[in-house]
LOFI-93327 format. One line per 10 residues: for each residue x negated, z, y of C-alpha. Coordinates in pm, 1 decimal, m for minus. Last residue first. Layout:
<recs>
X/Z/Y ~ ... $
</recs>
This chain:
<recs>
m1173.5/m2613.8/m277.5 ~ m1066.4/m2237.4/m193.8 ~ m815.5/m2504.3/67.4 ~ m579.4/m2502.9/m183.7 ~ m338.0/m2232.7/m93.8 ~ m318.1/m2379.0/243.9 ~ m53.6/m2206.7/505.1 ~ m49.8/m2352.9/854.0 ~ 38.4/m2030.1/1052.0 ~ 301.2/m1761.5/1151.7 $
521.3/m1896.3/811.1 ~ 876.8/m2011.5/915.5 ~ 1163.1/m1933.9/752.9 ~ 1420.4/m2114.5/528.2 ~ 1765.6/m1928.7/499.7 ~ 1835.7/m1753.1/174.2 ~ 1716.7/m1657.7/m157.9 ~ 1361.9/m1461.7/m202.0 ~ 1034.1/m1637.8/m179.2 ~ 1027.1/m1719.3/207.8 $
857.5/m1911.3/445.5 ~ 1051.1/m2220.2/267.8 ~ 667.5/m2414.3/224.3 ~ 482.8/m2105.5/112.8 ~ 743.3/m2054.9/m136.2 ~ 827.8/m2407.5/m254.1 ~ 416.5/m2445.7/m280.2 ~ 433.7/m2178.2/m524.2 ~ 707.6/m2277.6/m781.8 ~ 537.9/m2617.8/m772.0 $
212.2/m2473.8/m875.0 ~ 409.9/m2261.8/m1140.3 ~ 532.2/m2584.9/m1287.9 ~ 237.2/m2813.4/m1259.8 ~ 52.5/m2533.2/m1457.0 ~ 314.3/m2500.0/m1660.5 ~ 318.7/m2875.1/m1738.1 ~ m81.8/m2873.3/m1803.9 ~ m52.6/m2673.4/m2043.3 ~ m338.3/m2682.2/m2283.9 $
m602.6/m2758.1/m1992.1 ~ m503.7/m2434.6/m1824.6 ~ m611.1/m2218.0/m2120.1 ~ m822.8/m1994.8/m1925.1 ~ m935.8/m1724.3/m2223.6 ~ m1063.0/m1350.1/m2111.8 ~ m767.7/m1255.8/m1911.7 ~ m734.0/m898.0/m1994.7 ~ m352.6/m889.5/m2075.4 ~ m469.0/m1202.8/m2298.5 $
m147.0/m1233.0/m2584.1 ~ 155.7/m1145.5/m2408.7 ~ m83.3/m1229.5/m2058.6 ~ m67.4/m1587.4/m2108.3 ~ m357.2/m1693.8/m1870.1 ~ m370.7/m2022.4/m1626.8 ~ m723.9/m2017.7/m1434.1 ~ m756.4/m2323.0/m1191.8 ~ m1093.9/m2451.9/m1066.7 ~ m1250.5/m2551.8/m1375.7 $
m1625.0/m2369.4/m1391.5 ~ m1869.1/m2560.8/m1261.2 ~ m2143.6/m2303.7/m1315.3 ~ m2209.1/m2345.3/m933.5 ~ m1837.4/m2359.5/m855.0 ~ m1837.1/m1983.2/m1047.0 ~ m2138.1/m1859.0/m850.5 ~ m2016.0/m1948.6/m526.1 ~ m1638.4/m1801.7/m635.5 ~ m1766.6/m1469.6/m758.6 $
m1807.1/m1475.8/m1152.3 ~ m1852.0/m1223.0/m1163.6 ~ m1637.3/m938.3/m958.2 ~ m1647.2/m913.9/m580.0 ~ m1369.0/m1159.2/m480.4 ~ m1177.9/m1482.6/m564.5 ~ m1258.2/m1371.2/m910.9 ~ m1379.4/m1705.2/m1038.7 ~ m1273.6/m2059.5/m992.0 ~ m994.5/m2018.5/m843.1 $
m633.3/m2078.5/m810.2 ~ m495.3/m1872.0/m1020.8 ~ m134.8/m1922.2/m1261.5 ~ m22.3/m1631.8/m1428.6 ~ 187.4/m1675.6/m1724.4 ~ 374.1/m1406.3/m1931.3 ~ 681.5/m1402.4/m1691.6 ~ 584.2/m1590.3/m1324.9 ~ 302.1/m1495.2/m1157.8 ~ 143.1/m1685.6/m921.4 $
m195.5/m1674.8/m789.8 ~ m369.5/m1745.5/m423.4 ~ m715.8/m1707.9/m303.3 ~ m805.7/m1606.2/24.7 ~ m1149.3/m1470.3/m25.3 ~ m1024.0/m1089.9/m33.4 ~ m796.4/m1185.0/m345.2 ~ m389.9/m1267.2/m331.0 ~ m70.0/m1248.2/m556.4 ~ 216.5/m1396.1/m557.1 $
474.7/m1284.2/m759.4 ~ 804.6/m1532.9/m916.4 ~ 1082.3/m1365.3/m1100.2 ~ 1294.1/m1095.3/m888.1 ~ 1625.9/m1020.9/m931.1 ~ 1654.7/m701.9/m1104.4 ~ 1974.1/m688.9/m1270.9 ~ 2314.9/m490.7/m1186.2 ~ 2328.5/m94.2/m1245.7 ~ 1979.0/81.1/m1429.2 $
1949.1/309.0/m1145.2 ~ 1580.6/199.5/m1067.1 ~ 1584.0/m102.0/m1213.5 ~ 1840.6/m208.9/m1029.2 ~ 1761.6/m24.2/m708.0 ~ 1400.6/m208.4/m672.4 ~ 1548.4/m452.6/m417.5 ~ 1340.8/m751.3/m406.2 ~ 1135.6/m804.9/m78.3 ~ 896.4/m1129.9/m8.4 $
1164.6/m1244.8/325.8 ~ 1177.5/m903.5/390.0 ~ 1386.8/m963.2/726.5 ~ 1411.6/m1302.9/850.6 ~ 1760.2/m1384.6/711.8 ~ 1912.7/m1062.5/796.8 ~ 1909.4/m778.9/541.6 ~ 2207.0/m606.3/446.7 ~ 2201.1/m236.0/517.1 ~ 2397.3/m28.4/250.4 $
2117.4/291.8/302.0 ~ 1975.1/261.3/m56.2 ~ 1979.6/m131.4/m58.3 ~ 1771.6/m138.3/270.6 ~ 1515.7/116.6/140.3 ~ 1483.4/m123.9/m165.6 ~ 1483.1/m395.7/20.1 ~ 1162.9/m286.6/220.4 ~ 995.4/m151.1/m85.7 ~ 977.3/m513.5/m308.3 $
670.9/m587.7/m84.3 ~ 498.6/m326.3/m326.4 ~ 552.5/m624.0/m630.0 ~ 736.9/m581.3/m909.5 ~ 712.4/m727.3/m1277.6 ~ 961.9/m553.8/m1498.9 ~ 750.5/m326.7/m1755.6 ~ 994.3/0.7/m1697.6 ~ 973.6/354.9/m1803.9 ~ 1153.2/670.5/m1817.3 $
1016.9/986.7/m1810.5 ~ 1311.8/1155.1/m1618.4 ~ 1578.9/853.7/m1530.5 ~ 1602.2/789.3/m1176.9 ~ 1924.7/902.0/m972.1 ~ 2002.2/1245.6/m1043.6 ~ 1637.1/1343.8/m887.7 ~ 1458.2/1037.1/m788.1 ~ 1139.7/1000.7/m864.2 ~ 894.0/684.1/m806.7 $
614.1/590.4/m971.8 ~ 374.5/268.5/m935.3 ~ 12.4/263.1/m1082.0 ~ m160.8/m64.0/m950.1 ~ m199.2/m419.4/m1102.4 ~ m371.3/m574.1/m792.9 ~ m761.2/m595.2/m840.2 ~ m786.0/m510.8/m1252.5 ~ m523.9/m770.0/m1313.8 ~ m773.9/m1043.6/m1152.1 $
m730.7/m1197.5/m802.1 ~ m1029.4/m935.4/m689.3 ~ m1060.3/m757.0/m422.2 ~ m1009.8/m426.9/m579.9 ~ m1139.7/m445.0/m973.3 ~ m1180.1/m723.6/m1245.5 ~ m1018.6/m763.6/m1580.7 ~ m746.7/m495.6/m1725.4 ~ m729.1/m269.7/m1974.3 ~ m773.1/16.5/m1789.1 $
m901.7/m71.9/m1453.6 ~ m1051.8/262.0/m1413.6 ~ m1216.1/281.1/m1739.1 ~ m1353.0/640.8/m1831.2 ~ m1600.8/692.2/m2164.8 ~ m1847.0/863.9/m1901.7 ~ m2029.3/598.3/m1943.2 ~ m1787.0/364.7/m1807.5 ~ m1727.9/589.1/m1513.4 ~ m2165.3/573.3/m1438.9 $
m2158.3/158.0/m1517.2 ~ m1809.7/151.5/m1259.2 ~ m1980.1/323.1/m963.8 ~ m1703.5/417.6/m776.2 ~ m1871.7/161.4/m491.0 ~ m1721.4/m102.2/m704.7 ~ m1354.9/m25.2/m520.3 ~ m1028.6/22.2/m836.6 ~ m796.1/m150.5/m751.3 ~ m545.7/m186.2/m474.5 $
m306.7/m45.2/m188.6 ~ m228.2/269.9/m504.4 ~ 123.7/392.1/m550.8 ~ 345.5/693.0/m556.5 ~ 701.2/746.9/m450.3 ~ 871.1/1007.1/m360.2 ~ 1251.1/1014.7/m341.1 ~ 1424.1/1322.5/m161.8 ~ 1775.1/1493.7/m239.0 ~ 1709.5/1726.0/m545.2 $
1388.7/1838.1/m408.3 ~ 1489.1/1928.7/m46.4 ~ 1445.6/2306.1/m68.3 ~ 1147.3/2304.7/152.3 ~ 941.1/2503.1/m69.7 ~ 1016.4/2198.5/m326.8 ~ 892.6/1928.3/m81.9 ~ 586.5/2138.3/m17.2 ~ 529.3/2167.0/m363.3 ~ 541.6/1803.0/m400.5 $
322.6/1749.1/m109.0 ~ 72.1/1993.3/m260.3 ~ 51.3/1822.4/m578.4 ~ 17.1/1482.2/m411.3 ~ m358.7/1687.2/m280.3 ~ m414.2/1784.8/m629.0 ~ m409.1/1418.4/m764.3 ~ m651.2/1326.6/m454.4 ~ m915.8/1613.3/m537.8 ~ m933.6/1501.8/m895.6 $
m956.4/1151.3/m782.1 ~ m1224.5/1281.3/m585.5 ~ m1389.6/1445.4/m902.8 ~ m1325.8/1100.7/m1064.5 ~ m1566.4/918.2/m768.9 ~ m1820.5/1221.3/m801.2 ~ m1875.5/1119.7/m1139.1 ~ m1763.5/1154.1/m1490.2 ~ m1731.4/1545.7/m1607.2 ~ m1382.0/1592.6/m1458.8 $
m1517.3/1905.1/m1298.2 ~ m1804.2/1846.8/m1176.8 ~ m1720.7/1896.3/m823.6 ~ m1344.5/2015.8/m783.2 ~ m1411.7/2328.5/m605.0 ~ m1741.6/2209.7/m357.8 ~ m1470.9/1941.7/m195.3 ~ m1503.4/1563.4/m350.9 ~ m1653.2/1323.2/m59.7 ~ m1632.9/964.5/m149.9 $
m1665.8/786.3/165.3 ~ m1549.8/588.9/43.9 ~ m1163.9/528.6/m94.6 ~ m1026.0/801.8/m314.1 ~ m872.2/867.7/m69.2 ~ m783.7/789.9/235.9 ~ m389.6/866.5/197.3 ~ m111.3/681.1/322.0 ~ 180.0/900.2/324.7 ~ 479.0/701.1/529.8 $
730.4/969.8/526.7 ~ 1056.4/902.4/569.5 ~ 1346.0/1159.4/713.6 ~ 1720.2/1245.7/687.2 ~ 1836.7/1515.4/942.6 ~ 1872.5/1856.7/801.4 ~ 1649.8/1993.8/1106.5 ~ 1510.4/2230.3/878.4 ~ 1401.5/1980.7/623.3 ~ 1246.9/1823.1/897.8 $
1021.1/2135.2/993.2 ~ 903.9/2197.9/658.1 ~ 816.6/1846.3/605.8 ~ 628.7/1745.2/876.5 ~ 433.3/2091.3/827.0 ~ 319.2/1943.8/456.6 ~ 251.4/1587.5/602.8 ~ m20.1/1766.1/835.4 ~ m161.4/1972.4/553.2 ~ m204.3/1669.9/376.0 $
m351.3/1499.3/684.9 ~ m610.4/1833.9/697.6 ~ m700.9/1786.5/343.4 ~ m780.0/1467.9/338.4 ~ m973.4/1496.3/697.3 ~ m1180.8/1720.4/619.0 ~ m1489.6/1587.1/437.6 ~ m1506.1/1321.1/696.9 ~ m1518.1/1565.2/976.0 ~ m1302.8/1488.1/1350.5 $
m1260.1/1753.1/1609.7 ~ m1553.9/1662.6/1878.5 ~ m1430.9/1248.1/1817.6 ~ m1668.2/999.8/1639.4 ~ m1814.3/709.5/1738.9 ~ m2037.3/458.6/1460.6 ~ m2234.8/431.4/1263.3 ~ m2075.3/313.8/890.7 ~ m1936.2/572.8/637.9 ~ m2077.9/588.0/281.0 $
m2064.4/902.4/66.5 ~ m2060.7/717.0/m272.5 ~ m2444.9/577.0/m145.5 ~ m2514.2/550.1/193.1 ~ m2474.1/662.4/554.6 ~ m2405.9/587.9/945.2 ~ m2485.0/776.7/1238.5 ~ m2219.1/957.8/1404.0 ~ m2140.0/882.6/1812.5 ~ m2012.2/1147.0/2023.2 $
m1705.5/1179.9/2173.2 ~ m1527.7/1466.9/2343.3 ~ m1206.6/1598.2/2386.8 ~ m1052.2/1432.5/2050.6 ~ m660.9/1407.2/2011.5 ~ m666.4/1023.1/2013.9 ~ m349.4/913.8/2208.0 ~ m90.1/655.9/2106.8 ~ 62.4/901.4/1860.9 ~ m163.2/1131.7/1763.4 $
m469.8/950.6/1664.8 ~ m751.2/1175.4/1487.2 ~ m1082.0/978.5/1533.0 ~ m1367.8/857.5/1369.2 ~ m1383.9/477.0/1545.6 ~ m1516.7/319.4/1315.3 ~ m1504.5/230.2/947.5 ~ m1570.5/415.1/631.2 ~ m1260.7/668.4/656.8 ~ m1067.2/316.2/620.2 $
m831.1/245.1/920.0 ~ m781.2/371.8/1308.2 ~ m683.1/754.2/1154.9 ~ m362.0/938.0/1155.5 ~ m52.4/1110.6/1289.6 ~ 214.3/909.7/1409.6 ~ 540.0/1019.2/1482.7 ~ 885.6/806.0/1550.7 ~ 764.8/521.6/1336.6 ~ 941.5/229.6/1379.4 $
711.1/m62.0/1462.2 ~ 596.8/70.4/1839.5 ~ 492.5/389.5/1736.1 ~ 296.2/245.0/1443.7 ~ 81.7/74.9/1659.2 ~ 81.7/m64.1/2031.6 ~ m24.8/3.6/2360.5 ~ m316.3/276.1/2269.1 ~ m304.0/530.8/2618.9 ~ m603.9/498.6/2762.9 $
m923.3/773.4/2705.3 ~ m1064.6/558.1/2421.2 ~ m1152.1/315.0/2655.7 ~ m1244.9/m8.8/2457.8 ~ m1525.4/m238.0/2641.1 ~ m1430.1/m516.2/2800.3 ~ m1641.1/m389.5/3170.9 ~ m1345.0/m294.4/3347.1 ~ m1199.2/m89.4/3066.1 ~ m1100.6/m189.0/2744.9 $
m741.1/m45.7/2576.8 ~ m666.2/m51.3/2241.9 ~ m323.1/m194.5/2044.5 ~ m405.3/m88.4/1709.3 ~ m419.5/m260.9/1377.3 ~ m294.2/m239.2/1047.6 ~ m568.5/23.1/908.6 ~ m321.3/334.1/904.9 ~ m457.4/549.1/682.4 ~ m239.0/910.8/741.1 $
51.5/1024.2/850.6 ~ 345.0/786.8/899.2 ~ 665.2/976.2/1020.1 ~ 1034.1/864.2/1070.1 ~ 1351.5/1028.9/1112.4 ~ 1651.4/859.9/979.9 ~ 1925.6/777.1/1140.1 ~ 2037.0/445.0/980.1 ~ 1859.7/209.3/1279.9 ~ 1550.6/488.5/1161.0 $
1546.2/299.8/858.2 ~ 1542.9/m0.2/914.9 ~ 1231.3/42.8/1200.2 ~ 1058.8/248.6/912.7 ~ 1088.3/48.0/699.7 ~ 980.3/m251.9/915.8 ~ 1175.6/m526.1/1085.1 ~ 929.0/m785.0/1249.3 ~ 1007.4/m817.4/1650.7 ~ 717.6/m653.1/1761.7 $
528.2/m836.5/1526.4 ~ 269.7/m667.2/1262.3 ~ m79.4/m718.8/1238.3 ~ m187.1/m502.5/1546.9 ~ m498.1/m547.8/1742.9 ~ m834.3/m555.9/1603.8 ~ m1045.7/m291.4/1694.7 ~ m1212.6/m137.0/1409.1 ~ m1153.5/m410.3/1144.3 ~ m854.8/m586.7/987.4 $
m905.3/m734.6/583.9 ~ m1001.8/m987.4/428.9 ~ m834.6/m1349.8/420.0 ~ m552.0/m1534.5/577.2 ~ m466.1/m1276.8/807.6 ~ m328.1/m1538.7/1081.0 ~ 35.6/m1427.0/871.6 ~ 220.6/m1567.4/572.1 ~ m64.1/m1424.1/366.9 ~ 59.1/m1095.5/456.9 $
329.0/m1193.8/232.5 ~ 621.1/m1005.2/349.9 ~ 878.4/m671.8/277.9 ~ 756.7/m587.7/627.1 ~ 644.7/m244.6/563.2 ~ 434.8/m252.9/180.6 ~ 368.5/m568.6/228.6 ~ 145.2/m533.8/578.8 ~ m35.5/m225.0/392.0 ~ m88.1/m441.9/111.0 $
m219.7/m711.2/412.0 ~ m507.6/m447.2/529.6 ~ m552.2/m258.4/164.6 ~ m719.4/m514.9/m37.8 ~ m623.4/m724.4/m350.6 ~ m294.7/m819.3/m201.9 ~ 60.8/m850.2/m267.1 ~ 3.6/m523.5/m456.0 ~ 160.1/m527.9/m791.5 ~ 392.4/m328.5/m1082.7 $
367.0/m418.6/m1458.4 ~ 340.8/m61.7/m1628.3 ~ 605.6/75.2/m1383.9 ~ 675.8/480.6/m1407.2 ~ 1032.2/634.6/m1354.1 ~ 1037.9/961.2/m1241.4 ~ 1026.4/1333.4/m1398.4 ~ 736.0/1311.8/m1631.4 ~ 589.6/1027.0/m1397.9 ~ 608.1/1296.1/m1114.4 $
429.7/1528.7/m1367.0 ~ 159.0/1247.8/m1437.7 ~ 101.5/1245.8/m1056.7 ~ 16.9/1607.2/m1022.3 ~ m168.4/1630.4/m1372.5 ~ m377.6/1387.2/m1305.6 ~ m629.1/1435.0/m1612.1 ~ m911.0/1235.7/m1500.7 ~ m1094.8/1127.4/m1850.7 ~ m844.3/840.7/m1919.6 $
m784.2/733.6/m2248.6 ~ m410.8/792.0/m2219.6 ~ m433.2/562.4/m1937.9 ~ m76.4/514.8/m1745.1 ~ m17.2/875.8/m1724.8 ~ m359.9/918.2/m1719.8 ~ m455.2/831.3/m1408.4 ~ m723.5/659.8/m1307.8 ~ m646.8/353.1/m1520.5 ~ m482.3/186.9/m1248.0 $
m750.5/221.8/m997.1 ~ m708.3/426.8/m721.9 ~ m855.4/222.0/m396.4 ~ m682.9/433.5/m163.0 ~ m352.8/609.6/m231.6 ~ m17.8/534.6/m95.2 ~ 274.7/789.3/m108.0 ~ 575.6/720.5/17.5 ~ 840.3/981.2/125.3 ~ 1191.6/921.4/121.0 $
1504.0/1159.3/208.9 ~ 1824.2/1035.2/59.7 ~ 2134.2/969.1/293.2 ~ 2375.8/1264.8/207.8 ~ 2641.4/992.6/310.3 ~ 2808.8/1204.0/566.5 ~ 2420.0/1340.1/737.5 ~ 2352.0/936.0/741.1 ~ 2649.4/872.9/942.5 ~ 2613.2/1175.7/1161.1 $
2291.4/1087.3/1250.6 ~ 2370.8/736.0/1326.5 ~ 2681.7/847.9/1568.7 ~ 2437.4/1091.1/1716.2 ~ 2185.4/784.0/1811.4 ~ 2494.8/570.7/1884.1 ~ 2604.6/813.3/2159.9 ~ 2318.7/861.2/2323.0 ~ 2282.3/453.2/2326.2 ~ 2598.7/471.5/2512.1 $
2497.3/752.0/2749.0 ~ 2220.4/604.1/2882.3 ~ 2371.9/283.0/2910.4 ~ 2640.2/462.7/3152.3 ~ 2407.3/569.7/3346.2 ~ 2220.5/275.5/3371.5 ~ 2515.0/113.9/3502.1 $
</recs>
């Protein structure tokens, strides 16, 4: 019997491949920077004093979105989005973010990206950031042994390779993972630092340097490529970068050279670094058959050192209020590009309101697989707007701070339910009860993109409306059409009171 088994799931696998080798199935790779603000590159900020020449080129040739979103203001539940097509808020993540050795975010039984797509016979990498949790091993005394085989991660949620760090380049342990295995032969522990180079103490594997391990996951990504496109079987690649997260560690070659700070030197460093992947996706010969697309988990961090950009006559948030954490513009409006060649429009541009959830249906529309009524409950398909055939269905957003706080989006109005930034930028939420400030924010953002005037009092029936909207979507587990779900916990978007 388990012969025959064998044999029949051998067969499906080939039949899969073949499938996806008949439809000249697309290969994707998604790339997902690190605290880059939207404003950091000058495709979307003329005034910008980075010149990211690697992305702007992909805008040249793809599609750019001036309205797209995070589902969250920090990277943990983005990260979550960006796989499950789903609020992370749906999950026991109710604020923050994961640390060192938390176990994994995502479900065994939650469809993924990857998971979808490798059903359709793709192969599937994620190199890079992971930060989603892990599933670590403790030895006899509860403390984690490196030296066991990790139980569950991206290996288990779809992802045929794995290549990567735990989370954040700023938070322990400092190893390369391969797989379920670090690759490290011995371990030492690193003290911590400060300032724009910050890392925290920690351990830290014989092979592992913070000022390498950009480059070396690039150069990782670049060999994944090269040997898929020989294979000729379909891939996705999951590129999550570190950068230009802290530490902030520029190479010797591009300090100084964007005349702000060391934070837009590392964006320098970062823009080159999609520039390689590009190339490497043209040495491959795969160019006219592969989607990239390029993003940002959230805002711009503080720790860029916003007073020293600003002087520099740079604004990483653009136009926008407030910076990563915050429920703001500034701490989920993001950079969003994706080219397509023969598919996308070259320098074309949309302002539809999307939302990095919006990826899982997306993938799903391009390989013809319907999703089931638990599958990216929070996912629009992106293929509309993309090919400019049928209309983009989405028209509520939620969004989310690091405190917890909830806002909804719906045309011109946003609707938050705070009292200040719901994170790190004044007023933070102590400070803004303590000034009594009202504790909902409704902006028109036709006339206040920068969300200067709360004019909640004046319409009171929008605000009922949009709070409505938003306690139908926590309540039906769901936001897009279909059967009602179930949220993992109690969901309270008012409990910031």
């Amino acid at each position: 019997m388990k012969i025959i088994r064998s044999v029949f799931i051998a067969f499906l696998s080939v039949l899969c491949l073949n499938i996806a080798a008949q439809t000249n199935a697309p290969n994707i790779i998604y790339i997902l920077a690190d605290d880059l603000g939207y404003g950091d590159v000058s495709a979307f900020n003329p005034q910008s004093k980075i010149k990211t020449a690697h992305i702007d080129a992909l805008s040249e040739t793809g599609m750019s979105f001036t309205d797209a979103h995070t589902n969250s203001a920090v990277c943990t539940p983005t990260r979550y989005g960006v796989l499950t097509g789903r609020y992370a808020w749906r999950t026991h993540l109710q604020s923050g973010v994961l640390w060192s050795y938390d176990s994994l975010l995502i479900a065994a039984n939650q469809t993924t990206v990857a998971s979808l797509l490798k059903n359709k016979g793709y192969a599937t990498a994620c190199i890079g950031k992971w930060h989603l949790g892990l599933g670590w091993q403790k030895d006899d005394g509860g403390l984690v042994d490196f030296s066991k085989t990790i139980t569950s991660g991206p290996n288990t949620v779809g992802f045929d390779y794995f290549y990567g760090i735990t989370a954040s380049l700023d938070i322990p342990p400092y190893f390369y993972i391969e797989n379920n295995k670090i690759t490290a032969k011995k371990i030492d522990t690193i003290e911590g630092t400060s300032g724009k180079g910050f890392w925290r103490k920690g351990p830290i594997g014989d092979d592992f340097r913070h000022e390498e391990v950009l480059p070396h996951l690039i150069d990782k990504a670049a060999g994944y490529i090269s040997a898929k496109a020989k294979n000729k079987q379909p891939f996705f690649l999951y590129l999550p970068l570190p950068s230009p997260h802290t530490p902030i560690l520029p190479a010797e070659k591009y300090r100084g050279k964007t005349n702000t700070n060391e934070y837009g030197d590392f964006v320098l460093m970062t823009d080159d670094m999609v520039g390689k992947i590009v190339a490497a996706v043209a040495n491959a010969g795969i160019a006219a058959n592969t989607m990239i697309v390029f993003t940002s988990d959230n805002g711009v961090a503080p720790m860029a050192n916003l007073k020293e950009l600003e002087a520099a006559g740079h604004q990483s948030s653009f136009i926008f209020r407030g910076t990563k954490a915050d429920i703001f513009e500034g701490g989920h409006r993001v950079p969003f590009i994706v080219k397509w060649p023969g598919k996308v429009k070259e320098g074309s541009k949309s302002d539809a309101t999307i939302c990095l959830t919006d990826f899982l249906a997306t993938a799903a529309d391009m390989v013809k697989q319907p999703l089931q009524a638990g599958e990216g409950v929070d996912s629009y398909s992106l293929l509309p707007l993309l090919t400019g055939k049928n209309k983009f269905q989405r028209t509520q957003t939620v969004h989310h701070s690091i405190d917890g706080n909830f806002a909804i989006r719906e045309g011109k109005w946003k609707l938050a339910f705070a009292y200040g930034s719901g994170g790190w930028s004044a007023p933070v939420e102590k400070a803004a009860k303590k000034e009594n400030l009202p504790s909902l924010q409704l902006f028109d953002l036709e006339k206040d993109i920068s969300e200067q005037h709360n004019i909640a009092s004046d319409h009171k029936e929008i605000v009922a409306a949009l709070t409505k909207k938003l306690e139908t979507i926590i309540h039906n587990g769901r936001s897009t059409p279909g059967a009602k779900q179930s949220n993992d916990v109690p969901v309270n978007y008012l409990k910031y009171k």
